[in-house]
Structure formats: structure tokens, C-alpha cells
C-alpha positions in Angstrom: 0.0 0.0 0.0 0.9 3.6 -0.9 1.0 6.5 1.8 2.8 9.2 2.7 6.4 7.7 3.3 6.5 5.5 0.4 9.7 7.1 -1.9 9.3 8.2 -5.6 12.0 5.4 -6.7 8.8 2.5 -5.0 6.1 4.4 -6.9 7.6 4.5 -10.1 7.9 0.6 -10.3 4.4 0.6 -10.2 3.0 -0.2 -14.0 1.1 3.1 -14.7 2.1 5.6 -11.8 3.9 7.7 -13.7 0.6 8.8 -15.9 -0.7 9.6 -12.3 1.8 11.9 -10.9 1.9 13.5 -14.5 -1.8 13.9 -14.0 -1.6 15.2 -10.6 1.8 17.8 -11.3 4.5 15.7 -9.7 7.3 18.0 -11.2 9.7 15.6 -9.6 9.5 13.3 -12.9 11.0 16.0 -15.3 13.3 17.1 -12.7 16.9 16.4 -13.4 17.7 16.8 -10.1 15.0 14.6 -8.1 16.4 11.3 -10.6 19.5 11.1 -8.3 17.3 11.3 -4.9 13.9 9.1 -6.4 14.7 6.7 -3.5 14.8 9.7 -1.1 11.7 11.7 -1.9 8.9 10.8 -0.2 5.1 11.6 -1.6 4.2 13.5 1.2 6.7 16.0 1.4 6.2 16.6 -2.6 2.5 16.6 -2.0 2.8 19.5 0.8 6.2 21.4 -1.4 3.5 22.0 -4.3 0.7 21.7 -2.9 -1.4 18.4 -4.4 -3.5 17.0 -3.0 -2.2 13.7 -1.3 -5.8 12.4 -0.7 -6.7 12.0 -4.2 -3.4 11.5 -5.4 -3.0 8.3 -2.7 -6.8 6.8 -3.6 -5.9 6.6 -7.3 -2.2 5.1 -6.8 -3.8 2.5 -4.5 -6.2 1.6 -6.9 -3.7 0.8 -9.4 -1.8 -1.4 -6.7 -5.3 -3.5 -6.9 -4.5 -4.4 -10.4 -3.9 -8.2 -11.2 -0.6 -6.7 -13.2 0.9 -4.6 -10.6 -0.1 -7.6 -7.6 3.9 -9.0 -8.2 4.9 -5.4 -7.3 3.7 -4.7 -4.2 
């Protein structure tokens, strides 16, 4: 399960989370700077630095972790 704690570098294994974040304005994807420290950013603190909203953004990356192809992931 996704929350607040889980790092960038755990999301982004996740078939299909990247089209999220894009969705919900993660800038950390096209950030040259956030690639070296994926497996140091946490969701939360992004969330709260620009202001998304982590509720929304946590419900739909969950849902994706529900998917038969993203099971062997998690």
C-alpha cells in the first residue's frame, strides 16, 4: 500500500504511476535533479512542497496497486 512515506523510486515501479503523478503535477518526474534522490523523496513531502492534493493523489495510486498486473509489485 501507498501513503505518505512511500519514496518516488517504490512508486515509479508501479506499471502506470507515472501517468498519475503527470496527471496530478508531480514536477519531480522532469526534474533532473529529483532522478539522483527518487529513493529519497517521499510523496508526502512533494504533496505539501506543491501543494497536491495527497488524498486524491494516494486513492488513485492505490487503486492501481489492486491491479492483477501490478499484484507481483507490491
Amino acid at each position: 500500500m501507498i501513503n505518505r512515506n512511500t519514496t518516488l523510486k517504490e512508486i515509479l515501479k508501479i506499471k502506470g504511476a507515472s501517468e498519475i503523478l503527470l496527471k496530478h503535477r508531480v514536477p519531480c518526474l522532469t526534474c533532473p535533479f529529483a532522478d539522483i534522490e527518487m529513493d529519497k523523496l517521499k510523496l508526502g513531502k512533494i504533496s505539501k512542497m506543491y501543494s497536491i492534493d495527497i488524498d486524491k493523489l494516494l486513492k488513485e495510486l492505490n487503486k492501481l496497486t489492486r491491479q492483477p498486473d501490478n499484484q507481483a509489485t507490491n
